[in-house]
C-alpha positions as CSV (number, residue, x, y, z in Angstrom):
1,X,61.7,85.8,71.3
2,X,60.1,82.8,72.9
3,X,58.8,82.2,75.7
4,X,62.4,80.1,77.1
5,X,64.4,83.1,76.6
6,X,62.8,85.8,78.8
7,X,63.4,84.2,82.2
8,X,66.9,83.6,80.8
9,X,67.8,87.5,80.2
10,X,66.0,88.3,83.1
11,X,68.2,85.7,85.2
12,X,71.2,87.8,83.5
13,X,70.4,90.7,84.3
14,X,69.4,89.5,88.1
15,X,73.4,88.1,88.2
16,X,74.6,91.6,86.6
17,X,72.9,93.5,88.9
18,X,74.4,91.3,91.9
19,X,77.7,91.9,90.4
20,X,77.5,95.1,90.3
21,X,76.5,95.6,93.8
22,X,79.1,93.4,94.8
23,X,82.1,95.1,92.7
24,X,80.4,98.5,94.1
25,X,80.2,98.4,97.8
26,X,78.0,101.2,99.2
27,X,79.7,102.0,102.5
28,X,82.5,104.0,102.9
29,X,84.9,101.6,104.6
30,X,83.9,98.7,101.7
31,X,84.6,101.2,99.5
32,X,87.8,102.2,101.1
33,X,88.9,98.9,101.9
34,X,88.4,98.1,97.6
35,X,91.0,100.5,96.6
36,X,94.0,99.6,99.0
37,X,95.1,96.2,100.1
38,X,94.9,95.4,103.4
39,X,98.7,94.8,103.8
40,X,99.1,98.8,102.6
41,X,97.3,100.2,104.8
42,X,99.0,98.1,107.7
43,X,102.1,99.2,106.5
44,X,101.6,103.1,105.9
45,X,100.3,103.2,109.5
46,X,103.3,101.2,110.9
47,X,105.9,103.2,109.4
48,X,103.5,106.4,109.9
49,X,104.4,105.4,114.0
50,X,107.9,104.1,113.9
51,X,108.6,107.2,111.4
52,X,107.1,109.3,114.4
53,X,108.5,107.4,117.4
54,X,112.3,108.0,115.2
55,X,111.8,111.5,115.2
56,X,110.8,112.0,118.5
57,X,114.2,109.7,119.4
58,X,115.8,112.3,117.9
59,X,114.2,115.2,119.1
60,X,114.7,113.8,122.7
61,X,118.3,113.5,121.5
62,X,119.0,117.1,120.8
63,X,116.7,118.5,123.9
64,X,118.9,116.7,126.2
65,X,122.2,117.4,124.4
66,X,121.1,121.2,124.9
67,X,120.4,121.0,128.1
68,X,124.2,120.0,128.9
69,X,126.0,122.9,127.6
């Protein structure tokens, strides 16, 4: 190999390695934000609450209906 080529495949392996640290985040909410979109995660905790605010509705619903017989 001449001497041309060695700052070349050292270059490559600079951009691989910042790649790879970019594809690979190291904290835990990079890496969690990496495996779910952002618009899933805005939706499982919206319907999370509305599913919740429902079924206390309906809870409310039958406490007060047994409190009228």
């Amino acid at each position: 190999m001449s001497g041309a080529e060695k700052p070349t495949t050292a270059t490559a392996t600079t951009s691989t390695t910042a790649t790879t640290s970019t594809t690979a985040p190291t904290t835990i909410r990079a890496r969690f934000e990496s495996k779910f979109p952002r618009g899933l995660i805005i939706r499982l905790i919206a319907y999370l609450f509305v599913g919740h605010l429902f079924a206390f509705f309906v809870y409310l619903l039958f406490v007060l209906g047994g409190q009228n017989q």
